[in-house]
VMD Tcl script that draws the C-alpha trace (Angstrom):
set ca {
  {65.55 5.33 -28.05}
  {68.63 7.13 -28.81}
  {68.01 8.63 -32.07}
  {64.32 10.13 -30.66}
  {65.92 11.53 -27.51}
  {68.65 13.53 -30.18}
  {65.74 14.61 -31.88}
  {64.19 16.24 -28.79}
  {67.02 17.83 -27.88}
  {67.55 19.89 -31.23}
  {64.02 21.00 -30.47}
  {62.12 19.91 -33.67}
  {58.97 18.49 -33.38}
  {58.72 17.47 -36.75}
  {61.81 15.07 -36.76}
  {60.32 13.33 -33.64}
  {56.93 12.60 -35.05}
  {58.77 10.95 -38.11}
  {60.87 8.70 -35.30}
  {57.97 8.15 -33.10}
  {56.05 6.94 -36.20}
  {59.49 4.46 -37.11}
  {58.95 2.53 -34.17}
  {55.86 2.34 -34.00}
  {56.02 0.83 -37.65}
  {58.35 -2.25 -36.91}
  {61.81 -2.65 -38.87}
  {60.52 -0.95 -42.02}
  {59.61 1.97 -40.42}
  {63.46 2.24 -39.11}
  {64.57 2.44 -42.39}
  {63.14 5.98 -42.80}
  {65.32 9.17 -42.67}
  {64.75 11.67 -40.58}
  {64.99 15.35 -42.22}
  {67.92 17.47 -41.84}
  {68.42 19.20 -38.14}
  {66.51 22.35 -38.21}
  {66.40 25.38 -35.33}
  {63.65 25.80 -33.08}
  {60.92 28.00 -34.37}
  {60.68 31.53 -32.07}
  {57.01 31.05 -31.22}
  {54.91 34.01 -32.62}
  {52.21 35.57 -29.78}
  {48.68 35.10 -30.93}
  {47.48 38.67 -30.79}
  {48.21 42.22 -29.98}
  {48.93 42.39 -26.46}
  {47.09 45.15 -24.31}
  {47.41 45.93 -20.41}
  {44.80 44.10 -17.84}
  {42.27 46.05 -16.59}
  {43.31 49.24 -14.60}
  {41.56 48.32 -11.52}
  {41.80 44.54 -10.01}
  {39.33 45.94 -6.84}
  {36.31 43.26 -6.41}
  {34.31 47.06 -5.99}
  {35.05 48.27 -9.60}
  {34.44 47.04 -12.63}
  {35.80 49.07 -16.72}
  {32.63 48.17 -18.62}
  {32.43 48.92 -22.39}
  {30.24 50.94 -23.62}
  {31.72 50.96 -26.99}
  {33.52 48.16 -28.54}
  {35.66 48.21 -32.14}
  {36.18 51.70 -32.86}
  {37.58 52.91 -35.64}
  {37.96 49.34 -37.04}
  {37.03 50.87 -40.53}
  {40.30 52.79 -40.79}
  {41.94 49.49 -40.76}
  {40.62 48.15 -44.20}
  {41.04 51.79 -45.81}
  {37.54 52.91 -44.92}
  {36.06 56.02 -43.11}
  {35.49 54.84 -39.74}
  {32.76 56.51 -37.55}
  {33.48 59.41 -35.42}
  {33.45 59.47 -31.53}
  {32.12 61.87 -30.04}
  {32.02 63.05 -26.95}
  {30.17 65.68 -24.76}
  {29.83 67.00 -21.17}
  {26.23 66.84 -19.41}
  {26.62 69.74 -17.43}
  {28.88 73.00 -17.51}
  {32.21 71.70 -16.46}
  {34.51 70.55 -19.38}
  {35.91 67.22 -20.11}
  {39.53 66.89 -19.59}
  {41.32 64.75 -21.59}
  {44.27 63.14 -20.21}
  {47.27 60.53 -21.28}
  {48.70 58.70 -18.46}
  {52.06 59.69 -16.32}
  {51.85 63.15 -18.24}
  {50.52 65.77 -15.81}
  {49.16 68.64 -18.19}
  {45.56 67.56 -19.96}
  {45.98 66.81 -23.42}
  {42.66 68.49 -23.96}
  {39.89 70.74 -21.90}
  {36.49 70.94 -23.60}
  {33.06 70.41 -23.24}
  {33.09 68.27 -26.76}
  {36.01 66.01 -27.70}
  {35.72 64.18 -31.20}
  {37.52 61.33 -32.20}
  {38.26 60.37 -35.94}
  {41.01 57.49 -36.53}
  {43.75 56.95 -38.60}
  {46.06 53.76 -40.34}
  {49.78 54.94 -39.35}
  {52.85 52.50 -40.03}
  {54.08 50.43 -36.90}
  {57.81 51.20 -35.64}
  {58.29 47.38 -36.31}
  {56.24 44.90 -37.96}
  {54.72 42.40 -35.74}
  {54.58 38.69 -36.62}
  {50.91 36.65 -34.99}
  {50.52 33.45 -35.42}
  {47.33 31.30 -33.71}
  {45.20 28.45 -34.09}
  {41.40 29.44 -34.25}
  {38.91 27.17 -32.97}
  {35.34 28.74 -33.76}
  {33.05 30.67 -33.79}
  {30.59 30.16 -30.83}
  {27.21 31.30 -30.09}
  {28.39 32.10 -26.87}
  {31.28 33.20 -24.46}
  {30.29 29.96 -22.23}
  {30.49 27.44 -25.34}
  {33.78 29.15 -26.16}
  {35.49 28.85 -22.61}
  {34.78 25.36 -22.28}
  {36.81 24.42 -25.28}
  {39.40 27.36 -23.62}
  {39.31 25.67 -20.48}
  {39.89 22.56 -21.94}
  {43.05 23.34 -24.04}
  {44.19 25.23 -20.67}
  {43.45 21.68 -18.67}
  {46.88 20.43 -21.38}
  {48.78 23.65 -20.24}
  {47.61 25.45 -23.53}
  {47.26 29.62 -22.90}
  {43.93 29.12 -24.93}
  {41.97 32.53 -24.85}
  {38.76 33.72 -25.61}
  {38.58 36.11 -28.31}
  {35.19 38.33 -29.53}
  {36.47 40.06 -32.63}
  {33.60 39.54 -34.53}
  {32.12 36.27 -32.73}
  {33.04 34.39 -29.73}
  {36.33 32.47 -30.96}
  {39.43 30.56 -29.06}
  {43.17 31.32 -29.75}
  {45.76 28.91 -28.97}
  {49.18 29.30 -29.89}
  {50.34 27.83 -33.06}
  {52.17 25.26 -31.74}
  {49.72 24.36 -29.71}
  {48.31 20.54 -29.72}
  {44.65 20.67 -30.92}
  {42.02 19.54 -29.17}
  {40.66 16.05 -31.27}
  {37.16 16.87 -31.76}
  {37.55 20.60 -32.32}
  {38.29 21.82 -36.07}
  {40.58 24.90 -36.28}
  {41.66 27.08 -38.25}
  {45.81 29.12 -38.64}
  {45.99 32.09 -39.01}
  {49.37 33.68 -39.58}
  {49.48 37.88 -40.00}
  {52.23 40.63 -39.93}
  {51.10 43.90 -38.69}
  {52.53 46.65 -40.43}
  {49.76 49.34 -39.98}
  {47.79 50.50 -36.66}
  {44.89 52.75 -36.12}
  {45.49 55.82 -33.72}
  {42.70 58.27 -32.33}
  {43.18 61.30 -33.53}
  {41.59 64.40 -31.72}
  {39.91 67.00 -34.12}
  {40.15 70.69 -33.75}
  {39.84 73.82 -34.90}
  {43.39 73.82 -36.27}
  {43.62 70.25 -37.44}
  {43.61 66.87 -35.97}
  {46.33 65.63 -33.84}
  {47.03 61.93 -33.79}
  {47.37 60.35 -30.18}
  {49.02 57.48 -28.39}
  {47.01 55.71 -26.10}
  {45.46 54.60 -23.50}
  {43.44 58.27 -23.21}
  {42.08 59.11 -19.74}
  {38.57 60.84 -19.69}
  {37.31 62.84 -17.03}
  {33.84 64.38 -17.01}
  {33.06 65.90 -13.67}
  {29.53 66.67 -14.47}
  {28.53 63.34 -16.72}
  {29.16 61.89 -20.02}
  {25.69 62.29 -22.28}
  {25.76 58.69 -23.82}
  {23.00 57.48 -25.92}
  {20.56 59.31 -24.91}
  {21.57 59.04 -21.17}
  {24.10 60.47 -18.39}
  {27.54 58.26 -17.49}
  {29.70 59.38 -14.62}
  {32.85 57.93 -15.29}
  {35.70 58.08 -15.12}
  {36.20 57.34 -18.93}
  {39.39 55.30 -20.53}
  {40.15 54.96 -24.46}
  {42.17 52.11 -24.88}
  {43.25 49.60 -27.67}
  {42.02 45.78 -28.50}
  {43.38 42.88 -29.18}
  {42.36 43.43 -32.78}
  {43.49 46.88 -33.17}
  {40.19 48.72 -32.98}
  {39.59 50.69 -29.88}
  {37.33 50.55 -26.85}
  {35.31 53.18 -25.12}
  {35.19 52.02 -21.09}
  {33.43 53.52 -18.12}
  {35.21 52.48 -14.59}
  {31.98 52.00 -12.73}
  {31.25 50.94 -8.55}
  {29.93 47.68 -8.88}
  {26.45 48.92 -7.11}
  {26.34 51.72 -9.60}
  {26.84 49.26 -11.96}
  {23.65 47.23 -11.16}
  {21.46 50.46 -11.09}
  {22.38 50.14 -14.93}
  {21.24 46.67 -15.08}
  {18.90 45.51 -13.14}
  {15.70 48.19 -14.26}
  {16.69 46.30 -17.88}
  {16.54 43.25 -16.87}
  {13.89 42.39 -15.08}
  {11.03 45.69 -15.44}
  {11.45 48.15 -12.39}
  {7.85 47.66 -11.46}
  {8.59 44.28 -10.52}
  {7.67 42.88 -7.08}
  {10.53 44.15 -4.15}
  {11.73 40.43 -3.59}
  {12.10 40.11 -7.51}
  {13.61 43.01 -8.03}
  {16.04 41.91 -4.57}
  {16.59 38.29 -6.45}
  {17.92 40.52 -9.81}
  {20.14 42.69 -7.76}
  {21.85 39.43 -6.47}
  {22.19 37.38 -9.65}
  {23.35 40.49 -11.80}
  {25.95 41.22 -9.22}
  {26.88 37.31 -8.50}
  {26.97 36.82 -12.65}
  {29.19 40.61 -12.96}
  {31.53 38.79 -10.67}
  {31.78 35.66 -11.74}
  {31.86 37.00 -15.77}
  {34.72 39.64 -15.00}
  {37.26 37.78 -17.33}
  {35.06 37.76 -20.07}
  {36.98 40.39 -21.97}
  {40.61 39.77 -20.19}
  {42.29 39.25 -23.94}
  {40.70 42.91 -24.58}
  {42.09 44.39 -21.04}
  {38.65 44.56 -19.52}
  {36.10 43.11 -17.56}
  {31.97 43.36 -19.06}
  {29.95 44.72 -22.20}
  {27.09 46.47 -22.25}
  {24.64 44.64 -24.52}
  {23.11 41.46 -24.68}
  {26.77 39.28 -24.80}
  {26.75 40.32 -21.41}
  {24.13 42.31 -19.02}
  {22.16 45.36 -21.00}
  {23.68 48.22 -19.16}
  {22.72 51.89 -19.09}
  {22.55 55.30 -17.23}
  {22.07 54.19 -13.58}
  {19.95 57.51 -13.24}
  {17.05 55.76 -14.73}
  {16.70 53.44 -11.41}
  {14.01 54.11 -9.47}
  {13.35 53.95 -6.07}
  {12.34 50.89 -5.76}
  {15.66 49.25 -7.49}
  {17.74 51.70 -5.62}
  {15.92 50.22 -2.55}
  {16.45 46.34 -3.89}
  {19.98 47.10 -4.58}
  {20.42 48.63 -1.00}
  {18.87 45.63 0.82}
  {20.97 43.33 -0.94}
  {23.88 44.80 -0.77}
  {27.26 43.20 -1.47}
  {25.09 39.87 -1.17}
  {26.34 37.07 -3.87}
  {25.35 33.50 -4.73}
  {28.03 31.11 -3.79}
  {28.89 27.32 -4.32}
  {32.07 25.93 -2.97}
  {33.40 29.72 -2.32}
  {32.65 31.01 -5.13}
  {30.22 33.14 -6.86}
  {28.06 30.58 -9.02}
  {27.33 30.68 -13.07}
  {24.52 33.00 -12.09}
  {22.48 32.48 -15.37}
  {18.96 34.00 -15.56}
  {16.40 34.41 -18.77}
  {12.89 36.13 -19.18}
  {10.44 32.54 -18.96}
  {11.16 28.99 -18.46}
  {7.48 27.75 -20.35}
  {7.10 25.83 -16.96}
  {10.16 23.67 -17.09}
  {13.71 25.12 -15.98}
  {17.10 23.92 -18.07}
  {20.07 22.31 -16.89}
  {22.91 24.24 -17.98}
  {24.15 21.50 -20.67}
  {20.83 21.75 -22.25}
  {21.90 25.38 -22.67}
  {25.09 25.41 -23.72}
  {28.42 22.97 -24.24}
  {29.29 23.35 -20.64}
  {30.00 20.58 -17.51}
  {26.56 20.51 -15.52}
  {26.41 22.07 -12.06}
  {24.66 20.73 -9.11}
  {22.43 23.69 -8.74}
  {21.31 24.17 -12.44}
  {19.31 21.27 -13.30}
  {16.08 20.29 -14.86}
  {12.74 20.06 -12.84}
  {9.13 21.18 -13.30}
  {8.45 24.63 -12.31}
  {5.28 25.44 -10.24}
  {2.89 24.57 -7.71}
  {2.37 20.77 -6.67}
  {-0.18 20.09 -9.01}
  {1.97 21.04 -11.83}
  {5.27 19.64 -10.43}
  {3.17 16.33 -9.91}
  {1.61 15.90 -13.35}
  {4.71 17.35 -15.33}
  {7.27 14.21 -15.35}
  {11.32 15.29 -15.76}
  {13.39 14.05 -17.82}
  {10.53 14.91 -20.25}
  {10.44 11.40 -22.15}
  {9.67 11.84 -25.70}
  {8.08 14.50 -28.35}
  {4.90 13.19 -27.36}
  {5.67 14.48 -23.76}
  {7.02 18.39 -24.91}
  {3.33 18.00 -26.80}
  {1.61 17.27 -24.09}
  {3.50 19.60 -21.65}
  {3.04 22.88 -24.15}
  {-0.76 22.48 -23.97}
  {-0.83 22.86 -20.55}
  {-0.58 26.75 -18.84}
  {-2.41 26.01 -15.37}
  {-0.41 26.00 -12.18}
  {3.17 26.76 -13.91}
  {5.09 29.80 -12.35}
  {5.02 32.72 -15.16}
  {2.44 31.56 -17.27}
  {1.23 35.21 -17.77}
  {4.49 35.48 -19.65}
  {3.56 36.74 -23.18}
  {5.78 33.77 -24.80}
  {5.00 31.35 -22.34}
  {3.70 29.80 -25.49}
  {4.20 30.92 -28.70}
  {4.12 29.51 -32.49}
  {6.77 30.65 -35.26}
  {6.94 29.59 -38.92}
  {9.93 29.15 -41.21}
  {9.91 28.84 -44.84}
  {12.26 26.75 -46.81}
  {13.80 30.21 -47.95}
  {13.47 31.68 -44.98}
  {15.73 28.54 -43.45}
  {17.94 29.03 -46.30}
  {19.04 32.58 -45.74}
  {19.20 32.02 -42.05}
  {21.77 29.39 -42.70}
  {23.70 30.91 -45.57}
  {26.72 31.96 -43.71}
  {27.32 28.81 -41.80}
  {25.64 26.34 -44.69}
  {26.43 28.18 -48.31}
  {26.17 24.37 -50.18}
  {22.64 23.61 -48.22}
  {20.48 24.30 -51.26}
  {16.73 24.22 -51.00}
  {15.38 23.04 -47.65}
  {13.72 19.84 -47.58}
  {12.92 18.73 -43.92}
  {13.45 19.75 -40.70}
  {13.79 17.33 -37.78}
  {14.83 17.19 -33.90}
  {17.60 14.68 -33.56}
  {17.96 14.81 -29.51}
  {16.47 16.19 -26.79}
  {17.40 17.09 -23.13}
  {15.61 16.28 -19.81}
  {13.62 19.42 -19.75}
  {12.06 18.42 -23.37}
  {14.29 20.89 -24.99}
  {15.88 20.15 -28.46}
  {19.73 19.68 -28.21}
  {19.77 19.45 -32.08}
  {18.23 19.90 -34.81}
  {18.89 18.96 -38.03}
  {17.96 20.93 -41.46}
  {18.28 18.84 -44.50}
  {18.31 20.54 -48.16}
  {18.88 19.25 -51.52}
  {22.92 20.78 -51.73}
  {26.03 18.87 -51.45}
  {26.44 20.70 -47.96}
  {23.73 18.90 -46.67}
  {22.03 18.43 -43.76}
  {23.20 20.82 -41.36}
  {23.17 20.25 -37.78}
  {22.92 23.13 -34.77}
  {23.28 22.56 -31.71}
  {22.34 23.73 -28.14}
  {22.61 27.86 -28.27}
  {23.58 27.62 -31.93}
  {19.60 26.69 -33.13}
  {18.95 30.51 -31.41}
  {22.15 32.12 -32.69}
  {21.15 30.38 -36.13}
  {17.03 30.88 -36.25}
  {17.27 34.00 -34.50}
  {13.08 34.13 -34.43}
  {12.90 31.43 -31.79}
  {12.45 32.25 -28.47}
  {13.39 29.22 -27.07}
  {14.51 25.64 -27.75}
  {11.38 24.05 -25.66}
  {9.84 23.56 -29.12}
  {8.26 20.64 -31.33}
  {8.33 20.95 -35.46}
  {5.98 20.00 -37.85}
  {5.45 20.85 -41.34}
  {2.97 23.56 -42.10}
  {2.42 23.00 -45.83}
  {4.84 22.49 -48.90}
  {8.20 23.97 -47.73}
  {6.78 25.63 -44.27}
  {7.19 24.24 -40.60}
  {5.65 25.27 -38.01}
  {7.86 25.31 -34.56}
  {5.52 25.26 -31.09}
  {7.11 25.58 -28.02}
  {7.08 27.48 -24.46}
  {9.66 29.98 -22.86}
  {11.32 33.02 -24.04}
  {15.47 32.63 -23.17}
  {17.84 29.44 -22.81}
  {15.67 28.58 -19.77}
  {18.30 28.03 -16.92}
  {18.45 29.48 -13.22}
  {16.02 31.93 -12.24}
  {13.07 32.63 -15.11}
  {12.27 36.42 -14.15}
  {8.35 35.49 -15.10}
  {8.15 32.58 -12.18}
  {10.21 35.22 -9.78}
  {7.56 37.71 -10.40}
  {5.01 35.45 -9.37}
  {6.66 33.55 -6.45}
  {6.95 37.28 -5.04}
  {3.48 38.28 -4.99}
  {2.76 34.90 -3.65}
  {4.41 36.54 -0.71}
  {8.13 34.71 -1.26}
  {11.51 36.02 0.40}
  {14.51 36.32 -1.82}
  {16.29 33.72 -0.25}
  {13.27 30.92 -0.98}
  {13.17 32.52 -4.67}
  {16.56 31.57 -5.12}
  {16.74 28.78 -3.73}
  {14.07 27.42 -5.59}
  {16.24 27.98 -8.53}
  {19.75 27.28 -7.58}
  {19.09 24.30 -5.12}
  {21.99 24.32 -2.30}
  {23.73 27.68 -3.14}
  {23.81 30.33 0.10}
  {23.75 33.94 0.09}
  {26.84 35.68 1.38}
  {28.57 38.71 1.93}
  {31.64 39.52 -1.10}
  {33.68 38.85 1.75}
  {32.91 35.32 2.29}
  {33.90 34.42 -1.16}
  {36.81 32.15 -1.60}
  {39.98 34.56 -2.88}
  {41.37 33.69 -6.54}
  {44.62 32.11 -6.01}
}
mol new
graphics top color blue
foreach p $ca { graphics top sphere $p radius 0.5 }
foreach p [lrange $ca 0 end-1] q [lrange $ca 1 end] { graphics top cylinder $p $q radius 0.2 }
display resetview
């Protein structure tokens, strides 16, 4: 293989594709000439690059509270000021790092942005596989491109996306996209004043010794402004990682909820914080503050009895194998819990997995894998002895129109047309639709979602435990049980195993079979 080998060397991949394909092909294929030599491409980098997160410390976590500012000033817009103001009587102080003297000291900072010419252009170049209706969907097809040495990362500049490089090899079954940009323009804060605005470099430092007011609460800090990977600009709070759960865990599950529930939520938001921390690593930090990740707001509003949860499980995680498990939770299971491939496009674990959920009368009558449609009937008409059936959507009904359908799907399915039927084309053991198919009368018909893209999509549904029928000419009628995705821990059947008199430690391990609760310092240490 001579000629291949030469090809190789001069570092074109083109020319040995066309040599590969020549021997493959038998003498005729020989006969084919290869292009002239050409130099090897310089490899482009697939985004802006930011720094890491200032603080690696398992104790500390930047959380954004703001995401995408000023991303308006990028497409010639007016972007939305930021605005910024003390809760108390001591000033901010406004600070850029390595330079001693503040750049500011007031009890108000605002924030407009600006477009300003780079020093250079920049040159990105990726491959774009997405979007996803989730950060979990997403990293599996990351992990996978990693698995063939790939630096695949996750990406939320709009929606959940991958970017490989763009010489990457891509993955067979997952379509992509190139995109190819030169940066000539970025957006800088610029700090208003009396006298003007004066346009900053950053990352900005905040300091606010008495509190940041922040919708409508109080944030501590200590504050950073820094720059995305899509040249917008993020608000972040550095915040303890136990003050960081007294922002959580009042939001997630109800503070008047039973001490052991309320001790099982303080555990799985900590355990998921943990485990979630590169979530945002292409960005240079580690957790949201909305729904993508845990709803997170002014710690102040904990009372004493989450203060008291949080304290009596303190530094307590969930671990498998020595490390802090996918500590997935959701508001009701509608008697049945999810294994995590029913939820999303991710391997199964051990300790996530379908099975009946409530007392032996209804683990006994309720058979998993659920077998058939017939079976999800049969299971949604039954309430009695299932943990959290006082859940308001433990059942519920929800009807779509064939318009209704049609505008939900409009973005992903512009050529459906009119919708004609609706239909479940696979379920998962727990009865729960893997997906569904919409058909319409269009050329880009049907449409198929799947897993967490029929909720992403049909945004009304509270779960995917659900059967469909049609409810008269162009309606359907969905029926189903649940409110969330439906596995680990369903914060309804928590509730109730508590008052039953339950411990945290039976509550969750009831839901994540052969985990153990340890101590941070137990967990296995990232290599």
């Amino acid at each position: 293989m001579p000629r291949l080998s030469a090809a190789l060397r001069q570092g074109s991949i083109l020319q040995a594709l066309l040599l590969i394909a020549a021997v493959a092909g038998g003498c005729r294929a020989q006969e084919l000439q290869a292009p002239p030599p050409m130099e090897s491409p310089v490899e482009r980098p697939t985004h802006r690059v930011v720094a890491q997160p200032p603080s690696a410390r398992k104790d500390r976590l930047w959380v954004a509270l703001e995401d995408h500012l000023g991303r308006r000033a990028g497409q010639g817009a007016p972007a939305p000021l930021l605005t910024l103001q003390s809760a108390g009587v001591a000033p901010l102080v406004l600070r850029s790092p390595g330079i001693k003297e503040p750049l500011q000291t007031a009890a108000r900072l605002r924030f407009s942005w600006r477009s300003v010419p780079r020093q250079a252009p920049l040159e990105l170049a990726r491959q774009v596989a997405g979007p996803f209706a989730s950060f979990e969907s997403a990293e599996r097809v990351a992990t996978r491109w990693r698995g063939q040495g790939v630096q695949a990362l996750v990406a939320h500049p709009n929606e959940w996306e991958v970017w490989a490089p763009e010489a990457a090899l891509p993955l067979p079954d997952v379509p992509v996209r190139r995109v190819r940009e030169t940066l000539t323009m970025s957006i800088q804060p610029v700090l208003e004043g009396a006298k003007g605005g004066r346009t900053l470099q950053g990352p900005l430092l905040i300091e606010a010794p008495d509190g940041l007011r922040w919708k409508g609460g109080v944030m501590r800090g200590p504050f950073r402004l820094q720059a995305d990977a899509y040249g917008s600009w993020t608000l972040l709070e550095q915040v303890p990682l136990e003050r960081y759960l007294e922002g959580v865990v009042p939001h997630e599950i109800g503070a008047g909820s039973p001490a052991a529930a309320l001790e099982a939520q303080a555990v799985l938001a900590r355990t998921w914080a943990l485990a979630n921390s590169h979530r945002f690593a292409i960005d240079g930090y580690h957790l949201c503050s909305d729904t993508q990740c845990q709803v997170y707001s002014d710690p102040r509003q904990a009372g004493a009895s989450v203060r008291q949860a949080i304290k009596a499980t303190a530094g307590q995680v969930l671990q498998w194998q020595g490390s802090p498990i996918s500590a997935v939770y959701h508001a009701s299971n509608g008697g049945v819990m999810a294994g995590v491939n029913e939820a999303w496009a991710m391997p199964s674990v051990p300790y996530l997995r379908s099975q009946a959920d409530g007392g032996k009368a209804w683990t006994g009558s309720v058979l998993v894998p659920v077998p058939n449609q017939a079976a999800v009937e049969a299971l949604l008409k039954r309430t009695t002895g299932a943990y959290g059936s006082g859940h308001p959507r433990f059942r519920w009904t929800r009807t779509y129109s064939a318009a209704q359908l049609q505008g939900a799907l409009a973005a992903q399915a512009p050529r459906l047309g009119v919708v004609q039927g609706v239909s479940v084309l696979e379920r998962g053991p727990s009865g729960r639709v893997l997906a569904l198919q919409v058909v319409g009368d269009g050329p880009g018909s049907p449409v198929v979602l799947r897993l967490d893209g029929i909720r992403r999509s049909l945004r009304r549904l509270p779960s995917t435990l659900m059967v469909v029928e049609p409810a008269g000419a162009g309606v359907w009628r969905f029926r189903g049980g649940g409110f969330g995705h439906g596995a680990g821990l369903s914060q309804a059947g928590a509730i109730d195993l508590a008052r039953q008199g339950w411990s945290v430690e039976r509550i969750l391990q009831h839901y994540y079979p052969g985990t153990t609760l340890v101590p941070l310092s137990a967990l296995r240490k990232a290599p």
